[in-house]
C-alpha positions as CSV (number, residue, x, y, z in Angstrom):
1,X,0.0,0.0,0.0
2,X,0.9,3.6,-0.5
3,X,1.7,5.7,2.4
4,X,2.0,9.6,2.0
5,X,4.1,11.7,4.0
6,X,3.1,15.4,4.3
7,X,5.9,18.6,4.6
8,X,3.7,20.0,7.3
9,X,4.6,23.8,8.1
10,X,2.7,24.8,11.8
11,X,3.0,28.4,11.7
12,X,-0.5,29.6,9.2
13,X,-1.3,33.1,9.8
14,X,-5.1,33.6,10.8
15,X,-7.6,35.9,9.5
16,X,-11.0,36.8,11.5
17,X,-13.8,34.4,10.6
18,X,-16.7,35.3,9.0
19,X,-19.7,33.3,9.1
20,X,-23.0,33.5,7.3
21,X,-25.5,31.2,5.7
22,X,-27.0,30.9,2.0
23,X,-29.8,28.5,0.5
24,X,-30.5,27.5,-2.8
25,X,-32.8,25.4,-4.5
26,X,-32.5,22.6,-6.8
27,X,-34.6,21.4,-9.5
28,X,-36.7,19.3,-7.7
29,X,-37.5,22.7,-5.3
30,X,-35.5,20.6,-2.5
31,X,-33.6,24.0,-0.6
32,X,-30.3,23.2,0.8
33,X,-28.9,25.2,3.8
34,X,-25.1,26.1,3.8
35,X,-23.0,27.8,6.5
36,X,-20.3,29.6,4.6
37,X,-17.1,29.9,6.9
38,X,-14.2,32.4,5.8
39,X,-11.7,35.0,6.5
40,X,-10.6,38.0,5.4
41,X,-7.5,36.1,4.4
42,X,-7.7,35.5,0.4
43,X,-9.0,32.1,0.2
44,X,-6.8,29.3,-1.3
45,X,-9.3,26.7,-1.4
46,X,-13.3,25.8,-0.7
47,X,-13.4,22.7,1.1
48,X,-17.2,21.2,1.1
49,X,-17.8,19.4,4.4
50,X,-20.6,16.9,4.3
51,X,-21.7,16.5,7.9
52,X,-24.2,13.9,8.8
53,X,-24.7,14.9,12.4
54,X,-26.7,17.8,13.9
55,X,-25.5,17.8,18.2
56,X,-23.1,20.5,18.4
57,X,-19.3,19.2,18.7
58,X,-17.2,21.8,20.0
59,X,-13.8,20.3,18.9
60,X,-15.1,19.3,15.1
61,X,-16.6,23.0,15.4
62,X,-13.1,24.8,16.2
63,X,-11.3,23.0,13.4
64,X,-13.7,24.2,11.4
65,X,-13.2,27.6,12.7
66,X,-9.5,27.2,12.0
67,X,-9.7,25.9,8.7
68,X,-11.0,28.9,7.7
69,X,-8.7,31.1,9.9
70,X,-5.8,29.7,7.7
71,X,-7.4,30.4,4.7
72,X,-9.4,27.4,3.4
73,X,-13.3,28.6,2.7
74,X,-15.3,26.3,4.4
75,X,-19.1,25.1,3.2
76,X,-20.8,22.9,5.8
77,X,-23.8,20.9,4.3
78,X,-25.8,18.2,6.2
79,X,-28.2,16.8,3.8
80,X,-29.8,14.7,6.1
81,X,-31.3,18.3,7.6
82,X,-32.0,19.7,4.2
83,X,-34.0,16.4,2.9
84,X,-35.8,16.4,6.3
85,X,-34.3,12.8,6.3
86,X,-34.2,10.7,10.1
87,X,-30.4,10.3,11.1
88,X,-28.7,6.6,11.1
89,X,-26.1,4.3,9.5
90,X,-28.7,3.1,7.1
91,X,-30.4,6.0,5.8
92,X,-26.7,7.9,5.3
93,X,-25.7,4.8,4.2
94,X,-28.2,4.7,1.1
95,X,-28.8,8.7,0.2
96,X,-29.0,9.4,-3.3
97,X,-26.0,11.6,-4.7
98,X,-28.2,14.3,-6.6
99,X,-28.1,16.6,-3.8
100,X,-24.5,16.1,-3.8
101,X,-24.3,16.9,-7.6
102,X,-26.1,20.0,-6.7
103,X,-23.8,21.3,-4.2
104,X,-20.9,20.7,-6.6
105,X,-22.7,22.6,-9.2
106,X,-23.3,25.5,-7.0
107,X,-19.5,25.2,-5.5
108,X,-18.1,25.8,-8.7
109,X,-20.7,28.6,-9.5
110,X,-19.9,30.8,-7.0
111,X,-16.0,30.1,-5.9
112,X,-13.1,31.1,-8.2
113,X,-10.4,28.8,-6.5
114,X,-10.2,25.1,-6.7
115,X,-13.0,23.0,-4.9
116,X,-12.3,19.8,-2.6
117,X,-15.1,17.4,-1.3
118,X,-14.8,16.7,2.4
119,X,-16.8,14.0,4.3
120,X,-16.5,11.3,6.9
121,X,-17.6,7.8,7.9
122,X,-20.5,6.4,5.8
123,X,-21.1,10.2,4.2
124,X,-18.6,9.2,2.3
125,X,-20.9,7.0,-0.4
126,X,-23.3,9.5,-1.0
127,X,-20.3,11.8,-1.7
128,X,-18.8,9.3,-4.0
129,X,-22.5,8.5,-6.0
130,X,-22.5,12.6,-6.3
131,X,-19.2,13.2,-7.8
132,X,-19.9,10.1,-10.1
133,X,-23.1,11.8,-11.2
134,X,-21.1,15.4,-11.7
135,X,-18.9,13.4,-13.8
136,X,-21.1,11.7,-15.6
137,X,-23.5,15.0,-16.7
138,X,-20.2,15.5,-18.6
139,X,-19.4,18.7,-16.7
140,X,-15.5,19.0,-16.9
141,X,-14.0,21.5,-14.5
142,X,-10.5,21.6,-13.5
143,X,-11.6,23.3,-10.5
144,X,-13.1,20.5,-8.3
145,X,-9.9,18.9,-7.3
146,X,-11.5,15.1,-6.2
147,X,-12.4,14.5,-2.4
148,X,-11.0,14.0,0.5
149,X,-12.4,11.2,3.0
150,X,-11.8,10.4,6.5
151,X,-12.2,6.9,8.0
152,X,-14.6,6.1,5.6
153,X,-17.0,3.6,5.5
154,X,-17.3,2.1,2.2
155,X,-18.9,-0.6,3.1
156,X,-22.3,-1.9,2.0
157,X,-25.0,-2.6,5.2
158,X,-23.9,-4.7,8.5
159,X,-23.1,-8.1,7.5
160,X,-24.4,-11.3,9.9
161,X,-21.6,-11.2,12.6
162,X,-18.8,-13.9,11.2
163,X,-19.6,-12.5,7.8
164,X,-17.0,-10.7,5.3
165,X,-19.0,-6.8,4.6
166,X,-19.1,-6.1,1.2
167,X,-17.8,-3.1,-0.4
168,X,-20.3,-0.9,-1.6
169,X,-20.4,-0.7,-5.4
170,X,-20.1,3.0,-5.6
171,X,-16.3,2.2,-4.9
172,X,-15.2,0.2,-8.4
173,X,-17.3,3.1,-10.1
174,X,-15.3,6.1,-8.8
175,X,-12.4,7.1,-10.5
176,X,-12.1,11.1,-9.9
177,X,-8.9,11.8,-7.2
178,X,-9.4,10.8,-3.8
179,X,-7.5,10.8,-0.6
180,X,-8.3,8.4,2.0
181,X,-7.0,9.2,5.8
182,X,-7.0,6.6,8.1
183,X,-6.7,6.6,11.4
184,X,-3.8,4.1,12.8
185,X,-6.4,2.6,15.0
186,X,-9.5,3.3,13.3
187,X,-12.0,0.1,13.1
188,X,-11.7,-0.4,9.6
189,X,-7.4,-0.4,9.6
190,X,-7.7,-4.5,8.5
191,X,-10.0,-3.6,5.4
192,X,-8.5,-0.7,4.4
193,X,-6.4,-2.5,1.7
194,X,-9.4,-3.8,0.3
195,X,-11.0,-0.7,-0.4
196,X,-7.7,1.1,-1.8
197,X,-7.0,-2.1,-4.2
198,X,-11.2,-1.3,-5.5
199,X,-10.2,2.1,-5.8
200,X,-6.9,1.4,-8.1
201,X,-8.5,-1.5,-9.7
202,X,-10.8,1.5,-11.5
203,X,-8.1,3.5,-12.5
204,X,-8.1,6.3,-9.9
205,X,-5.9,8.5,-8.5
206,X,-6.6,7.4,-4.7
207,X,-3.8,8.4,-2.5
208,X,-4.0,7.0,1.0
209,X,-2.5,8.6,4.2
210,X,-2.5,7.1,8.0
211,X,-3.1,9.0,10.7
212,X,-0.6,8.0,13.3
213,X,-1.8,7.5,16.8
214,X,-5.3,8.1,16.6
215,X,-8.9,6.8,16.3
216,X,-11.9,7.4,14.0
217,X,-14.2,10.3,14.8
218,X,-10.8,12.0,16.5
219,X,-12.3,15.4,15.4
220,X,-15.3,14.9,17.5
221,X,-16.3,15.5,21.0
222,X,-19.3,15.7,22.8
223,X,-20.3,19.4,24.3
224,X,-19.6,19.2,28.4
225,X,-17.4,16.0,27.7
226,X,-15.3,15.4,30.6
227,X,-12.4,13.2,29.0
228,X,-9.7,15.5,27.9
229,X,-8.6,14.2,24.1
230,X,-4.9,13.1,23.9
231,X,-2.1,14.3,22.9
232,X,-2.0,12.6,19.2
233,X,-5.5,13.2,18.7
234,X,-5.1,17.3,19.5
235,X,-2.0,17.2,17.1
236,X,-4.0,16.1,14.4
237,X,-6.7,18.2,14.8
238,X,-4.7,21.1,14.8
239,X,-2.9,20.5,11.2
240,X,-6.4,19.8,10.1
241,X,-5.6,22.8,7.7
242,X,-2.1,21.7,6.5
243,X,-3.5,18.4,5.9
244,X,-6.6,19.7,3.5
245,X,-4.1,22.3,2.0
246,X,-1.6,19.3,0.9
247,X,-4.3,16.7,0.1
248,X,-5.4,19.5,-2.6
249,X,-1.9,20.4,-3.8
250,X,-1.3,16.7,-4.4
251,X,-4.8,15.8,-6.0
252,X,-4.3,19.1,-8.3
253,X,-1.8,17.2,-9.6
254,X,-4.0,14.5,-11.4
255,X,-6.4,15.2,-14.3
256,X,-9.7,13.8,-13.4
257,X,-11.2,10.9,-16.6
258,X,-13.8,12.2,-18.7
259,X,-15.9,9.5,-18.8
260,X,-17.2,8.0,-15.2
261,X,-16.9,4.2,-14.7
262,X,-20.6,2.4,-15.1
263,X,-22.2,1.5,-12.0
264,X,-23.5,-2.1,-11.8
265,X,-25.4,-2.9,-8.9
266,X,-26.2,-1.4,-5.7
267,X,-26.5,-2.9,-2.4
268,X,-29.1,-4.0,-0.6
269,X,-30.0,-3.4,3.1
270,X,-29.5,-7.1,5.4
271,X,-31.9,-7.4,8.5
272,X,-30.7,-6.6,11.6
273,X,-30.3,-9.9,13.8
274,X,-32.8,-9.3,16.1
275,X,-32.0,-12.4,17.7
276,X,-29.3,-15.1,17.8
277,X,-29.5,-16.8,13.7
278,X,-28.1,-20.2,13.4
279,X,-24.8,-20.6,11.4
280,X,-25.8,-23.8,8.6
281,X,-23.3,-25.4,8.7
282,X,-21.6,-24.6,11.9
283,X,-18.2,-23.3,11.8
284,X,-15.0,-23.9,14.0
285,X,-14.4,-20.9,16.2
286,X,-11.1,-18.9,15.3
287,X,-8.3,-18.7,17.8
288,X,-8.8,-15.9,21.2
289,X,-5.7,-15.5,22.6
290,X,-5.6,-12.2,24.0
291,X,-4.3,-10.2,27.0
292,X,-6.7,-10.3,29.8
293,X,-8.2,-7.1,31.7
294,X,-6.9,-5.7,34.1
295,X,-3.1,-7.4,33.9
296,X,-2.6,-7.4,30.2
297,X,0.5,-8.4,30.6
298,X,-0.1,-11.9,28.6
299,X,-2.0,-13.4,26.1
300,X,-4.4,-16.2,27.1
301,X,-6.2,-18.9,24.8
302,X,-10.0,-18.8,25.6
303,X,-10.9,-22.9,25.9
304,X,-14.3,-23.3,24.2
305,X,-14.1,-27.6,24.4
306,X,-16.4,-29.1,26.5
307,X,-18.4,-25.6,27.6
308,X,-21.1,-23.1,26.1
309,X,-19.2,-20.1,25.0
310,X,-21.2,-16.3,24.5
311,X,-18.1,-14.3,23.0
312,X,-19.1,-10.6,23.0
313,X,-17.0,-8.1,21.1
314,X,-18.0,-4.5,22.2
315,X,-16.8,-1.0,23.3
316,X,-17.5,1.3,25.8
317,X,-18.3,4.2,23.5
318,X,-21.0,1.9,21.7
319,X,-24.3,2.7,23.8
320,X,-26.4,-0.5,22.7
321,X,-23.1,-2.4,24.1
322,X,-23.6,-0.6,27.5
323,X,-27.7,-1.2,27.4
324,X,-27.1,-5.0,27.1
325,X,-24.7,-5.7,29.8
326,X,-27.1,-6.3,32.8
327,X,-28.8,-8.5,30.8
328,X,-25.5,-10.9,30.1
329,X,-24.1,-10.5,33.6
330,X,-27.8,-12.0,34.3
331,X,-27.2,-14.9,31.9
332,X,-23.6,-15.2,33.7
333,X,-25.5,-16.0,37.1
334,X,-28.4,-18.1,35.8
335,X,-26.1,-21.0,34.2
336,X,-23.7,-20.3,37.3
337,X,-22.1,-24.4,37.9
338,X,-22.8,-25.1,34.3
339,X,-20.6,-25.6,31.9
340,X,-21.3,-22.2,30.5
341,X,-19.3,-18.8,30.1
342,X,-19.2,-15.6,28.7
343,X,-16.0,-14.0,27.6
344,X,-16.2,-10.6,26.2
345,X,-12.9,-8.8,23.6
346,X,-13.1,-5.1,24.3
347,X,-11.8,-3.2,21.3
348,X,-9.1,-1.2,21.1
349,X,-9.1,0.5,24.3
350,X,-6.8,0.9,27.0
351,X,-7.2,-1.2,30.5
352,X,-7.7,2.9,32.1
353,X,-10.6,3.4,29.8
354,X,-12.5,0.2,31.2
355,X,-11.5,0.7,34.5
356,X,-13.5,4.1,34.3
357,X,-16.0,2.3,32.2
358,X,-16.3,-0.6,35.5
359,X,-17.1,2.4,38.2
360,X,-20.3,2.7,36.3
361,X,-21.2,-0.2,34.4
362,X,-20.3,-3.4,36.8
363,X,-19.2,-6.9,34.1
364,X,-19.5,-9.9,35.7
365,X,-17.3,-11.8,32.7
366,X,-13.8,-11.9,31.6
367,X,-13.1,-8.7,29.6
368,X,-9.8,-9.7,27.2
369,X,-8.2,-6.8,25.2
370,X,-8.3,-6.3,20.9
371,X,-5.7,-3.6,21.5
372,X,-5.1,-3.5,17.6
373,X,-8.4,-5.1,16.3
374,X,-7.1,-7.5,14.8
375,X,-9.2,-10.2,16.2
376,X,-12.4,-8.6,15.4
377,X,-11.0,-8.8,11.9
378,X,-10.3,-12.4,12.3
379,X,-13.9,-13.0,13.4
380,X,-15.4,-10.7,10.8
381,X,-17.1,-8.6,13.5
382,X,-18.3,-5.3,11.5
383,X,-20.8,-3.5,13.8
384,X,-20.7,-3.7,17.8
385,X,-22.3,-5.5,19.9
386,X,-21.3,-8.5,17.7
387,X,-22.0,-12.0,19.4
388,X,-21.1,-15.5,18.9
389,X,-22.6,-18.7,20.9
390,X,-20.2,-21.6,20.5
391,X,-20.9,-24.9,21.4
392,X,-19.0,-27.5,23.8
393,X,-17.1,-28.8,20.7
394,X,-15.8,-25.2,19.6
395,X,-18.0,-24.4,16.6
396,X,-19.6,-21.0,16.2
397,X,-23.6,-22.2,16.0
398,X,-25.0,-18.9,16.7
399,X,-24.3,-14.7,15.2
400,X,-25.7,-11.8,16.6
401,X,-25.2,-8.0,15.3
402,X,-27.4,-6.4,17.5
403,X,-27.9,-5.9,20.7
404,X,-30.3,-7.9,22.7
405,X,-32.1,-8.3,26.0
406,X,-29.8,-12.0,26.8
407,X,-32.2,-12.9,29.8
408,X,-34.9,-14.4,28.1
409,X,-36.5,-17.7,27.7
410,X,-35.6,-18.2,24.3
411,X,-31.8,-17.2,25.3
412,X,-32.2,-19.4,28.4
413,X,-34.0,-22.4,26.0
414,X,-30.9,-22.2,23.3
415,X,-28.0,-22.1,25.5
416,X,-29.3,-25.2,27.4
417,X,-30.2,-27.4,24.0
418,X,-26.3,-26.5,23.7
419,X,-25.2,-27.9,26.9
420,X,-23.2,-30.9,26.8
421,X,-25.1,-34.2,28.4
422,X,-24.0,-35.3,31.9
């Protein structure tokens, strides 16, 4: 794989900010809201941020703020508020590009400099099915530079736990210049490849460029947040302009195609697991061998012969991971002196972090540490909670990708048709 390496100068001079808002319609009479940020600093570059949250972040809000303080116009456009759309992975996941074509219409209209697509997460497909629909109207303009996309999520919907995902088919139909930055530890750092290889395979110009030290969403806070970021993540936040500045000085360098790549098939939306599905035929479990909380100090190979095992992977930041714990440390205690157990890989956090996560949420299980994900990977867990019940003989029978209530008669029912005989 490609790595980039940026010249990154600190010292930007800073202008005062000027913020206002415009609307325009489209064709369809759909109005789209921007908030125009810029200096009085003679702008170098419009970057278009498509934003797919609406809570105010200060952090994501400052860099912003300094973006345009260095000289970089900023646009801010959340579609999902424009289209009066409800907010969630799915419906970001499968918004048309239209609206997208018609802010890079309007971009170009009414900026002079070079453009540059910004987005993050799953707004990255609607971004891509935009600029392949800009391209495709047969609007050549050397102006729009190609997009830049943090941690993206390229992905098609949530596979069954154990599954491969499957990239979304917008990918192998984009080939206008693109930057992917990845976070070192970002939860997609094993795939990564995959979706860069789909990239080149078209013919792009995708460039690719890890973020040392830090994790996805490292731009975003919570307002009245009490965990100070860290050191890495505050760095990176704070060349947030150099970075933009050099992904568009590289990307300037390519000359977009003329023709866009046909699009084949799209991808459909796969049911959330409500509850445990069976795995036909059952599978052998892969290899846990992983440091233990609160030691760490050693790995340890999780023995699934002769018991019932619930593997759990999970994370404190995920809230349905949080909801469901009572309910497993209640499974724990009813098949107490059964040979039954629940082990649960936390992922990629450090033993500090769940020891703050323990004062308030009590687990009643072994907790064992993914410190780099890359058994998540190995068990194809794409979404969190992901769950696996393996039987006495060490064969995954069960996948969850959802969080459920574990304390039920149906849980209780399945986990003892698994129990080895007496």
């Amino acid at each position: 794989m490609l790595f980039l390496s940026f010249l990154l100068h600190p010292n930007v001079s800073q202008g005062e900010i000027d913020k206002t808002s415009f609307h325009f319609e489209d064709t369809d009479r759909n109005e789209f809201n921007i908030q125009r940020l810029r200096s009085d600093r003679p702008s170098r570059l419009l970057a278009v941020w498509f934003v797919d949250h609406a809570e105010r972040r200060p952090r994501f809000d400052s860099m912003l703020d300094a973006l345009a303080e260095a000289g970089i116009e900023v646009w801010r456009v959340d579609l999902l508020a424009d289209l009066f759309l409800p907010r969630g992975n799915e419906q970001t996941r499968t918004l048309a590009g239209e609206p997208v074509a018609h802010i890079i219409d309007a971009a170009l209209e009414n900026y002079q400099g070079n453009v540059l697509l910004v987005s993050y997460d799953r707004m990255a497909l609607p971004l891509l099915r935009g600029l392949r629909l800009w391209q495709a109207a047969g609007k050549p303009n050397a102006q729009l530079l190609g997009a830049a996309l943090f941690y993206p999520n390229l992905f098609g919907p949530s596979p069954a736990a154990g599954q491969a995902p499957q990239i979304d088919p917008i990918v192998a139909a984009s080939n206008y210049p693109v930057i992917v930055f990845q976070p070192e530890f970002g939860s997609h750092r094993w795939r990564i490849g995959q979706i860069m290889e789909t990239f080149w395979n078209t013919g792009a110009a995708a460039l690719f460029y890890r973020l040392s030290g830090i994790r996805d969403w490292f731009f975003m806070d919570e307002e009245g947040e009490d965990k100070p970021a860290d050191a890495a993540t505050l760095a990176t936040v704070e060349k947030m302009p150099q970075l933009l500045m050099q992904a568009a000085k590289l990307l300037a360098g390519y000359k977009p195609p003329a023709q866009a790549k046909p699009l084949l098939t799209t991808a459909n939306a796969i049911p959330i697991q409500a509850a445990p599905t069976p795995i036909d035929p059952p599978r052998p479990a892969p290899l846990l061998d992983l440091p233990r909380y609160p030691a760490a100090t050693h790995s340890e190979a999780i023995d699934f012969k002769g018991k019932v095992t619930v593997v759990v992977f999970w994370a404190s930041w995920c809230p349905p991971c949080v909801e469901e714990m009572p309910s497993l440390n209640q499974l724990q205690q009813r098949f107490r002196g059964e040979p039954f157990q629940i082990v649960s890989v936390d992922f990629q956090e450090s033993s500090d972090t769940i020891e703050q996560f323990l004062q308030k949420v009590p687990v009643e299980f072994p907790i064992l540490l993914d410190q780099d994900g890359s058994i998540s990977a190995q068990w194809q867990v794409f979404s969190f909670p992901s769950a696996f019940i393996v039987d006495a003989q060490g064969d995954i029978r069960f996948s969850l990708n959802h969080a459920i209530d574990w304390n039920t008669d149906a849980v209780h029912r399945l986990v003892e048709q698994l129990l080895p005989q007496h």
